[in-house]
N, C-alpha and C positions, 0 to 999 in steps of 0.2 A: 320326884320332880318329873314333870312331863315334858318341859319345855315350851308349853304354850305361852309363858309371858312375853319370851322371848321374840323380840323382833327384827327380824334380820335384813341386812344391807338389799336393799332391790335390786334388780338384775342378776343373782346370781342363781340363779337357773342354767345349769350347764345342758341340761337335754337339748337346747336347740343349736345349742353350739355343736356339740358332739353329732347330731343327727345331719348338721348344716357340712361338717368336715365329711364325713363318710357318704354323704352326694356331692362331695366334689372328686373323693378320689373315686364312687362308681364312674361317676361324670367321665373322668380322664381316662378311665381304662378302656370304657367304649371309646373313645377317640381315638387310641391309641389303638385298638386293635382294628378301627379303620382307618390307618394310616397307610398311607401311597409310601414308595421308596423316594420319591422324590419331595418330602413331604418332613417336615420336624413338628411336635411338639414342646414348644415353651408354657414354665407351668410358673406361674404368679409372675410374669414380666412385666408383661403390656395391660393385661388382666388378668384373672384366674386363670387362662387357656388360649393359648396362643397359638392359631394353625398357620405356620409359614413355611409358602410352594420357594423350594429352592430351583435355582436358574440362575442361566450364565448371563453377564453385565450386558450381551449383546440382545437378550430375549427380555429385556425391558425391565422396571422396578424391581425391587422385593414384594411379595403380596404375603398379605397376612390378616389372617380373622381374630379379630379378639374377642374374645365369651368373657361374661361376664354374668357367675353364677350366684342366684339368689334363692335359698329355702325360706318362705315365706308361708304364712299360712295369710293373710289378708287380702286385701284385691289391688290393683296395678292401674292407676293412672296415670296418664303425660303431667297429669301435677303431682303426685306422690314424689315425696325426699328421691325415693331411689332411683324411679325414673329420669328424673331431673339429673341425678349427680352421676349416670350413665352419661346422659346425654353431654353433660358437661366435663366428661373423662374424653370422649370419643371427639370433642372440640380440643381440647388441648394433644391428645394424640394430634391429631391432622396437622395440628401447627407446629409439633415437634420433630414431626419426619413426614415434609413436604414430598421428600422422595420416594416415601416410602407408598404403594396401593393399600391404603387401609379398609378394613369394612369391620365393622360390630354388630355382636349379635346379644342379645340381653335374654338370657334362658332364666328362667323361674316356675316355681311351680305355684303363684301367685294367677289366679284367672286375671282379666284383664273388667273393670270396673269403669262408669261413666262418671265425666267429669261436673261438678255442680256448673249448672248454666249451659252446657253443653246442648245444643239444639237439634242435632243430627240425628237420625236413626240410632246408627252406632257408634259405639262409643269409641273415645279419640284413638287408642292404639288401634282397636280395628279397621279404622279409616285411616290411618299411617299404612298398615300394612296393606291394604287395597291398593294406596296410591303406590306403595314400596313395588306390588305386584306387577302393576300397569292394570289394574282392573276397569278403571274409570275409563271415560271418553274426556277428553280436552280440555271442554268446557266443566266437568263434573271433576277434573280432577283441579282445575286452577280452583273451584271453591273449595274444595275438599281439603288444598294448602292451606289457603285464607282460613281455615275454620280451625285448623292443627297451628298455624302461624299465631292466631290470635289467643288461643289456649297457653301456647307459652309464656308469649309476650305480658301475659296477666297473672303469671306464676309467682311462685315468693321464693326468693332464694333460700335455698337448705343450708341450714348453720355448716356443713360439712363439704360446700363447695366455695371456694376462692374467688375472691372479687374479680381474679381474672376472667377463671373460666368461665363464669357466670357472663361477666363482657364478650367473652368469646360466643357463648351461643349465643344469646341477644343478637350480636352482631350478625350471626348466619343465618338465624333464622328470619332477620327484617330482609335478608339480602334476597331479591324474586332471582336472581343469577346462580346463587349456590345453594340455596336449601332446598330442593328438588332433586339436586344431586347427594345432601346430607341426608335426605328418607330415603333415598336409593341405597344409601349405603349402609344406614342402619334397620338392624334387623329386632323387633319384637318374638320372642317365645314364648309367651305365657300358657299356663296353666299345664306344661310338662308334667311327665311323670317324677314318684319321689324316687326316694335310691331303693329303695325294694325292687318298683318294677325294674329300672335301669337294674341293676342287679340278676334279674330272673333273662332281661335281654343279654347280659352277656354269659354268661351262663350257656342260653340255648345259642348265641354265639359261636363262642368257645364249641361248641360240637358240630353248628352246621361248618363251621370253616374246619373243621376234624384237626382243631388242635387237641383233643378231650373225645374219649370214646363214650363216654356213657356220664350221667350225670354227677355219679360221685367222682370219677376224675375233672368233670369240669368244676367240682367245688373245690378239689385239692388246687387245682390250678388258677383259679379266681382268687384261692386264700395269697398262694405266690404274688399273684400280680397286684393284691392289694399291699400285702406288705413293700413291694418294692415300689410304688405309688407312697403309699405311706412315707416312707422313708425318705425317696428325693423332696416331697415337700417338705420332711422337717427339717432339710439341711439347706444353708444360705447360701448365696451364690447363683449363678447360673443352674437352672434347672431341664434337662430336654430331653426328652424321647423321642426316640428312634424308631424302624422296624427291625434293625437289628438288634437294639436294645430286649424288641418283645421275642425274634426268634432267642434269644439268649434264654431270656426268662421263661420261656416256654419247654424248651432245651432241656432245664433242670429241674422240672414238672414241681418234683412236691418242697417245700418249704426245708431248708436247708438246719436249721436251728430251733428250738425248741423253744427259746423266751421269742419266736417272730409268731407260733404257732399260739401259746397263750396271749401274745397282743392281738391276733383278730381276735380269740376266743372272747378276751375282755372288753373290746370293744363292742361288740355283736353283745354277748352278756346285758351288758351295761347300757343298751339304749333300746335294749326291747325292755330292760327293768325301770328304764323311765319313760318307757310308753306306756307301760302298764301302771305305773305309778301317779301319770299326770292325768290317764283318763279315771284314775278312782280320783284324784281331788275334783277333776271337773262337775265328775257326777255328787261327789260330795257336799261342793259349794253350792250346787244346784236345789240340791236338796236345803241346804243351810238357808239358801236366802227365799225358798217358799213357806220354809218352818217361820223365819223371822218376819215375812209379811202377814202371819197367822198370826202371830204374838203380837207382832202392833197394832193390827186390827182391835185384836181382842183387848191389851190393856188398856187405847184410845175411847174402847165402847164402856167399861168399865169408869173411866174417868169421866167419860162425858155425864153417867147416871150418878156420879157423884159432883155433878156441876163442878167439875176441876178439867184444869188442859194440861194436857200430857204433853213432854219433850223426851224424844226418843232419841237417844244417841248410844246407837250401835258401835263397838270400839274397831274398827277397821279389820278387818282379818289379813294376815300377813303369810303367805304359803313359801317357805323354799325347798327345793328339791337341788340338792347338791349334788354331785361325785365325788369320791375320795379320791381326789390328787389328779383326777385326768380330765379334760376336756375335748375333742377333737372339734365339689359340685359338679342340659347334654347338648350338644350341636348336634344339627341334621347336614352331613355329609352327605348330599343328595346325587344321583345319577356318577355313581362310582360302581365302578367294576369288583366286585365281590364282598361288596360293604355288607357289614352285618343291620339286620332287620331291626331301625330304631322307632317307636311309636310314642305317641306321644311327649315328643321332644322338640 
């Protein structure tokens, strides 16, 4: 038995999950290792990455960045589900802690995509973030509103956001009073780097900041700081880094345990084995469905010289790439004092 009849439940493709978990924890270690002293990381609170500046009640709010991490391979509209149930996270934050200075940042490695009907040069996020920049003049940015305002206002709600929230942006973005201050505070990332590069950034990180002399101690100590990233996300609860948390972890350079050493190994293992797994089906299907437009041709030409009509019913092909038992997201921290070198993020 080959197992070809077999047709297995959809979605059970672990490779993007596993690939999607291991660019959140590269994600957080670069954050983490450009973290200020006066500075926390919260890891899945507010969103995947929470940067909150601590200060005393006399030097005003809490402030705090929420990321919110997307591996994507498709492209990124102000209508796409995901966009949208951003936008409508980032509305219910505001209203949940009034007190609190919020800003969102939406990092993916999703390029950014034009919306159907969309009449402008550029496409809606890029014309978000212009206006976000202050790029425009006055007059160029109140159309530039109107033309992002109207884009939403003609959205469909995503089965996965709340009639609240859904009320909630509606609400902000008809409002000419706050939603100028709502593109102010939300930030577009697309088309970042995957966790490979992030990866090779902290890496050469880890040595320009001379935690790590040379390259193999910066992989020993990458492997530490993945595992102890690993770890705080699998545990519930309050989650937060520090930078004494990372001198700590840095402190006891190579991995302490011997099954922490086989879970990167397995991890890393296991999701180049389904990178190289999913581009031989890609290229395999490719080939399968030029073979089949061969074959219909050819038995259609066939039937027609025998004055008969062909019905061609191809049986669906069903591909799954599993793992055995496992499954497993960057901010631009800009104009900081010894922040390590992030690009395309």
């Amino acid at each position: 038995m080959n197992g070809q009849t077999f047709t297995p439940k959809p979605g059970r493709d672990a490779f993007a999950t596993i690939a999607g978990f291991v660019y959140q924890v590269d994600v957080t270690i670069l954050a983490w290792l450009n973290l200020q002293d006066n500075e926390i990381l919260e890891l899945e609170r507010g969103e995947d990455l929470d940067l909150v500046q601590l200060q005393l009640e006399c030097q005003g709010p809490e402030t705090r960045l929420l990321e919110q991490l997307k591996r994507r391979a498709a492209s990124l509209t102000l209508r796409t589900p995901d966009a949208l149930e951003a936008l409508a996270n980032f509305c219910e934050h505001r209203s949940s802690n009034p007190r609190v200075r919020l800003r969102f940042r939406f990092v993916t490695t999703m390029p950014s995509g034009t919306e159907r009907s969309w009449s402008r040069d550029r496409d809606g996020i890029s014309t978000w973030e212009s206006v976000r920049r202050g790029e425009f003049a006055d007059a160029e940015r109140a159309v530039a509103i109107d033309a992002i305002r109207s884009g939403l206002q003609t959205a469909v709600q995503p089965q996965k956001v709340s009639g609240a929230a859904w009320s909630c942006l509606q609400e902000i973005v008809s409002s000419e009073e706050t939603f100028p201050g709502f593109i102010a505070d939300f930030e577009w990332s697309v088309a970042s780097v995957d966790y490979e590069t992030v990866e090779v950034q902290i890496r050469n990180g880890l040595i320009k900041s001379r935690y790590a002399e040379n390259d193999e101690s910066a992989d020993v100590l990458f492997d530490r700081l993945f595992v102890a990233v690993f770890k705080k996300l699998s545990h519930p609860g309050l989650k937060r880094l520090t930078t004494e948390d990372l001198r700590e972890e840095i402190a006891q350079r190579r991995l302490s345990s011997h099954l922490d050493l086989e879970l990167v190994r397995f991890i890393r293992t296991e999701l180049r084995t389904f990178e190289r797994r999913l581009q031989g089906v890609e290229e395999g299907l490719g080939r399968s469905e030029a073979q089949l437009a061969t074959l219909s041709a050819s038995i259609r030409s066939i039937a027609a010289a025998q004055d008969l009509t062909a019905t061609i019913d191809f049986a669906e092909l069903a591909v799954s790439l599993i793992a055995g038992g496992f499954g497993i997201a960057t901010s631009a921290y800009k104009d900081r004092p010894n922040q390590i070198h992030r690009e395309g993020i």
